[in-house]
Structures are given as structure tokens and as C-alpha cells.
C-alpha positions in Angstrom: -73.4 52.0 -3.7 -72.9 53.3 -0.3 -76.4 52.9 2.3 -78.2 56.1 2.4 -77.9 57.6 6.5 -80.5 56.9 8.7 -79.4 58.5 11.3 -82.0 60.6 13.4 -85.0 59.5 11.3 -88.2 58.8 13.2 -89.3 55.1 12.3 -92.0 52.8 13.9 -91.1 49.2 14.2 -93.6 46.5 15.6 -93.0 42.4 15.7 -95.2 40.1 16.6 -94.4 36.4 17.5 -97.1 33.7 17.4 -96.6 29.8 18.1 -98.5 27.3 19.0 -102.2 26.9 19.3 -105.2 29.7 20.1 -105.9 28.7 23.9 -107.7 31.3 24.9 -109.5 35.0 23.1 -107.1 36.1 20.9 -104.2 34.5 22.7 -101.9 31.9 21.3 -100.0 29.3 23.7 -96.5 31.7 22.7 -97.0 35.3 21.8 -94.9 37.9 21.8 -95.1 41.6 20.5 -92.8 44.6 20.9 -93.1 48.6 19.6 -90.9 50.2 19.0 -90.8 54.5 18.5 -87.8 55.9 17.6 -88.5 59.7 18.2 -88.8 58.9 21.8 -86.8 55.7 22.5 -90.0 54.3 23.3 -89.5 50.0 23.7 -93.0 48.3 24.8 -93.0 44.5 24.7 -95.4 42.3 25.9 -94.8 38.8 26.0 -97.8 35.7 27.6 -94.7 33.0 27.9 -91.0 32.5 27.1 -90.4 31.0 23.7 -88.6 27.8 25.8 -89.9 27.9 29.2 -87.3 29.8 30.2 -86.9 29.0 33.7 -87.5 32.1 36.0 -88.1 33.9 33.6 -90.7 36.8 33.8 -94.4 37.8 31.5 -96.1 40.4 31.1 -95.3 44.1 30.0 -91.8 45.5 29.5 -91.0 49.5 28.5 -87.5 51.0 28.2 -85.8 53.5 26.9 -83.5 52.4 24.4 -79.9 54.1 23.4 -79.6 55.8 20.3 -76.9 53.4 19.2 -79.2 50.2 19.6 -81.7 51.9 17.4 -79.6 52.6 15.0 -78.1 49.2 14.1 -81.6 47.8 13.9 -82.7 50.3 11.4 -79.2 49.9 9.4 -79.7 46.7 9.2 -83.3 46.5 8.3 -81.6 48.2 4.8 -78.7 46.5 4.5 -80.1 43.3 4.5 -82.9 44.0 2.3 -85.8 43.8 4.6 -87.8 45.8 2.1 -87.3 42.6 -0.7 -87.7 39.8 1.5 -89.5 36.9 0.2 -93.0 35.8 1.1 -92.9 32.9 3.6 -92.4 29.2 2.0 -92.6 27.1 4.8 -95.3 26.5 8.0 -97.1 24.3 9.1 -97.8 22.6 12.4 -94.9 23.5 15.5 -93.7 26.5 13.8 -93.7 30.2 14.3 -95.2 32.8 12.6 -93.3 36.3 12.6 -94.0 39.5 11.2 -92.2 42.6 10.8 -93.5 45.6 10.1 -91.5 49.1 9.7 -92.5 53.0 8.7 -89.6 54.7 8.1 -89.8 58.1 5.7 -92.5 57.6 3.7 -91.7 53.4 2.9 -93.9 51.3 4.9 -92.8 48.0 4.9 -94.8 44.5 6.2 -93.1 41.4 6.3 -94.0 37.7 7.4 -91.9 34.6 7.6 -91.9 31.2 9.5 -89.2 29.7 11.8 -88.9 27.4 9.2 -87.9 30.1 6.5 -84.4 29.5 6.7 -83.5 31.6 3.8 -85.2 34.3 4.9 -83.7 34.4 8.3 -80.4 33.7 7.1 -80.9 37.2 5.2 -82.3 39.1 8.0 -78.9 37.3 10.7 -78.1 40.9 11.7 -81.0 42.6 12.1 -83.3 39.8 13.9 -79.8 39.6 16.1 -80.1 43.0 16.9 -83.6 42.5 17.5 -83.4 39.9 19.7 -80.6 42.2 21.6 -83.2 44.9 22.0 -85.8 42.6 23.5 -83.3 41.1 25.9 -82.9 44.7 27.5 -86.2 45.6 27.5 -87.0 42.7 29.8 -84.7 43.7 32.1 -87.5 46.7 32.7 -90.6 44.7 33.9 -93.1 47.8 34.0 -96.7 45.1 34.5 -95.0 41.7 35.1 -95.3 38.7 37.4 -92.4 36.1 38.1 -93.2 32.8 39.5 -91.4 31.0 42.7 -91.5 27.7 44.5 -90.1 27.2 48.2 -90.5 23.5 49.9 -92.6 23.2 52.5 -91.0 19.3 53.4 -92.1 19.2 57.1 -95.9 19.7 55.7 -95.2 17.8 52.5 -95.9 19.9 50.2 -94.6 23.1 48.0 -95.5 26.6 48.6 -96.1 28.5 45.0 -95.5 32.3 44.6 -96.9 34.6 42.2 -94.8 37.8 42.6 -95.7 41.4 40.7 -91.9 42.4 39.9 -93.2 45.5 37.9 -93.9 49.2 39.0 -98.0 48.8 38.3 -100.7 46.6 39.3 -101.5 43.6 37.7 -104.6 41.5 37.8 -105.2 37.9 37.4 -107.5 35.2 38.2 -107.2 34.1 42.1 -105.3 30.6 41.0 -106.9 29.2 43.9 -110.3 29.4 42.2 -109.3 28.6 39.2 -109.8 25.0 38.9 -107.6 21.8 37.5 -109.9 20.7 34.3 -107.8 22.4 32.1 -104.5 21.4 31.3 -103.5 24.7 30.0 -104.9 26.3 33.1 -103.9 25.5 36.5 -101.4 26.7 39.2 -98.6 23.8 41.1 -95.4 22.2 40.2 -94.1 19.5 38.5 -91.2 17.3 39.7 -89.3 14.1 38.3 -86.9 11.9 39.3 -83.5 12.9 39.1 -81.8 10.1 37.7 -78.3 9.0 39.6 -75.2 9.9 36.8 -73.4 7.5 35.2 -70.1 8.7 33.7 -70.4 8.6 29.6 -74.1 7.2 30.1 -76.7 9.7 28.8 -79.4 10.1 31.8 -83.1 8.5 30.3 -85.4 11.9 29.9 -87.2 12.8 32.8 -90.7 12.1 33.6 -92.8 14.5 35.1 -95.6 14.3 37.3 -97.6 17.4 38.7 -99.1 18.5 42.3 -101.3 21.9 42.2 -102.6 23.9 44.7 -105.2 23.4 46.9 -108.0 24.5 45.4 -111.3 27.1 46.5 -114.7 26.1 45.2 -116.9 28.5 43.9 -116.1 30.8 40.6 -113.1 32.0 39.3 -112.3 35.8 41.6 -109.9 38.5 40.2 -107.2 39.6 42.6 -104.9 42.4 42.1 -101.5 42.4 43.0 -100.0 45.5 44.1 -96.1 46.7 42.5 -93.4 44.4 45.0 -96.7 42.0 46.0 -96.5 38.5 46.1 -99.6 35.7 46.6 -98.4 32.3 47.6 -100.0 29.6 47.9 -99.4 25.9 49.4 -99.8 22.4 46.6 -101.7 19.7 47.8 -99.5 16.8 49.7 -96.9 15.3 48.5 -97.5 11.6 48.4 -95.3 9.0 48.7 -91.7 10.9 47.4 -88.9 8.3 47.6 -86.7 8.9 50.3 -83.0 9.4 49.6 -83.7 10.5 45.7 -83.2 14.0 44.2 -86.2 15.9 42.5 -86.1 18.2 40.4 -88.9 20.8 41.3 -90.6 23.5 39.4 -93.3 26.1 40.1 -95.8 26.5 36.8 -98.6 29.4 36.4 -100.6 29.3 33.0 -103.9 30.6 32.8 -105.2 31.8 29.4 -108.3 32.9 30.3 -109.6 35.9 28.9 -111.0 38.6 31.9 -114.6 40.4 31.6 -112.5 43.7 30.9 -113.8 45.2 33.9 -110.0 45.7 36.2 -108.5 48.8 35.8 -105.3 47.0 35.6 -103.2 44.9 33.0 -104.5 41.1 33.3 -101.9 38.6 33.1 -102.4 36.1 30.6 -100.0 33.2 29.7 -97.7 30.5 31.8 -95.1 30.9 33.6 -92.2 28.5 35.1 -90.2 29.1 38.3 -86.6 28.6 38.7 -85.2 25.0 39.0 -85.1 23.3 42.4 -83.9 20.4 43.5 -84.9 18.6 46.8 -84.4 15.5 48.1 -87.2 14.0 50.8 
């Protein structure tokens, strides 16, 4: 029995993504959720952190305009593969994810939720989470509110200088890092670095250990800043103390902040963590 066409149908599609623990109102440590409107093309995601620290890579707010073709698989798939009949979730538990999947399409509306540890029911949905997963790869190649964090050495001062850059087309607002403070381990602005270990042909290299430097901080409350579309705040860690001389680091740049705002900006407030490209220096 041949798949009825779906071809031109308005649907709504929306996924969310929650891992980890609550660490701030309403915000897990990895969220993720994306729209989708298929009269219009429409592709809104919003996502706090990357599901692996991705380094480099972006949060915030994404929109694009998807092609017809895109939207199509996804919505062929979600029928092919039975997303109607999927089976409630089995498995959870602590260090898993939490997806769910809800579609309108015609008059059916559909809500689904399964684990990362649901193997059986992502092995049904392969094609369509695939093509999911294609669709959000795109759309965060449109940052529309989004921040990307940097790091640049500073090694004559001995220290880092850390960047907070909007690389969207509207203002964002966050807490000043500088007044945000270094009690909370989930909220703080700096890098970490570890020894690069020297390599050893067919010897696998002991994991690294990191240790963390932040910023220098401003006492007094945490202040909201804007940051304008192309802006960028940077800021200078505290020293460096004692580096080894003559051994590589590996150096990162790491923004997280979950604190929720007083809803009082007129622009989107970044909330989340984010990690800076790789660098490696040697002192």
C-alpha cells in the first residue's frame, strides 16, 4: 500500500531536546527546541548549549528559510516510519535525553516522547531524526540572536583575552560576565587549559586534566549589557601563574551563565554555555 502524498500540506512540527539538570528557571544544562511551519518555510531554533561542547560552536536563536525539498523528506518520513505508532519511552534515567516530537499535519495531531536510550524507537525513526538533524544543521548556519565565544593569548601580560561576539542580525542581552561572579560552577566566564601530553607512537595519551583561569572580576551586582548585531565584549583572565615553559596547552574560552534576567531588556537574553575554538599555546 503506496504512502498517501504529502506534498504541499501545511504541517507544524516542534522538538524539543532536554539533558542534563535544571540550572537555572526553566532551563536545563542542554536544551534545544526548533519550529517548524511549513506554509511559510518558517525554521526557528533556539538552542542554550551544543549537545557535546562543540567547539566554536554558536547559541542562541537561529531562523531560515527552508527548501521545499527538505520539508518534504521530513514529513515523508514522519509516515513512513510510523511516527504516528511509536512506542511510549522505556528507558531514562539519570545522563539521558529527553525528546519529544510533536506534529499537526491535516487534521492528525501527533505527540511523541522518547529517551536517548530508546534504541528501538530511534532505530524506527533513522530517516526522519536524520533528516531532522539535517534541518537543524542548516538552520544554524542562519544565527538571527546568537553569540559565539573566542579566546586570543595575551602571553606578554600572562594572561588570555575572552570574547563574547553577537554573530546574529539583532541585539542580544546578557549579564556583564565581569560582574557576574565565580561561586557558581555553572556560571562564570575564562578558560580552561591542560597539559598537552608529548605523543608517543602506539601509546594512547593519559586524558587531559583541566584547570581554569576566569576573568577578572567587578564587584558590585550582576549589570545587563547589550551587545549590538557584529559587536564583540572582550575581556582579559586573571594571570597566568606559573605555565611550564617549553610545554603545549591546550586553551579554551568557556561562557555559561544560566541565570534567568528580570524580563525587563527589550532584547533576547542569552542563556546557556558556550566554548571557544581550540587553541594551543606554548609559554
Amino acid at each position: 500500500m503506496s504512502t498517501p502524498s504529502t506534498r504541499g500540506q501545511p504541517f507544524i512540527l516542534t522538538y524539543t531536546s532536554i539533558g542534563g539538570p535544571e540550572l537555572g528557571p526553566k532551563l536545563y544544562e542542554r536544551q534545544t527546541s526548533l519550529s517548524i511551519h511549513g506554509a511559510d518555510r518558517n525554521v526557528v531554533l533556539e538552542q542554550h548549549r551544543s549537545e557535546s561542547d562543540e567547539a566554536g560552536a554558536p547559541i542562541g536563536i537561529f531562523r531560515w528559510a527552508a527548501d521545499p525539498e527538505s520539508l518534504q523528506k521530513l514529513i515523508e518520513h514522519a509516515i513512513e516510519e510510523r511516527l504516528e505508532d511509536l512506542a511510549p519511552p522505556a528507558r531514562g534515567g539519570p545522563g539521558t535525553t529527553v525528546m519529544t516530537i510533536a506534529l499537526d499535519l491535516d487534521d492528525r495531531k501527533i505527540s511523541k516522547t522518547l529517551t536517548s536510550a530508546d534504541i528501538p524507537q530511534i532505530g524506527q525513526l533513522e530517516y526522519f531524526l536524520y533528516q531532522l538533524n539535517q534541518i537543524m544543521f542548516a538552520a544554524r548556519q542562519a544565527p538571527y540572536q546568537a553569540v559565539r565565544v573566542t579566546v586570543a593569548p595575551d602571553l606578554p601580560a600572562h594572561r588570555f583575552q575572552v570574547g563574547i561576539e553577537n554573530i546574529g542580525k539583532a541585539n542580544v542581552c546578557l549579564f556583564d560576565p565581569r560582574t557576574i561572579g565565580s561561586g557558581d560552577p555553572n556560571r562564570w566566564i575564562g578558560v580552561r587549559l591542560a597539559e598537552l601530553p608529548p605523543e608517543i607512537p602506539g601509546v594512547t595519551s593519559p586524558p587531559l586534566e583541566w584547570s581554569e583561569i576566569h576573568v577578572q572580576q567587578e564587584t558590585g551586582a550582576s549589570r545587563v549589557l547589550t551587545l549590538k548585531a557584529g559587536e564583540r565584549l572582550t575581556v582579559p583572565s586573571a594571570s597566568w601563574a606559573h605555565p611550564r615553559q617549553g610545554v603545549k596547552y591546550l586553551v579554551q574560552g568557556v561562557w555559561s551563565d544560566y541565570a534567568a534576567s528580570s524580563g525587563s531588556e527589550n532584547c533576547y537574553f542569552m542563556r546557556g554555555a558556550g566554548f571557544s575554538e581550540n587553541l594551543t599555546v606554548a609559554p
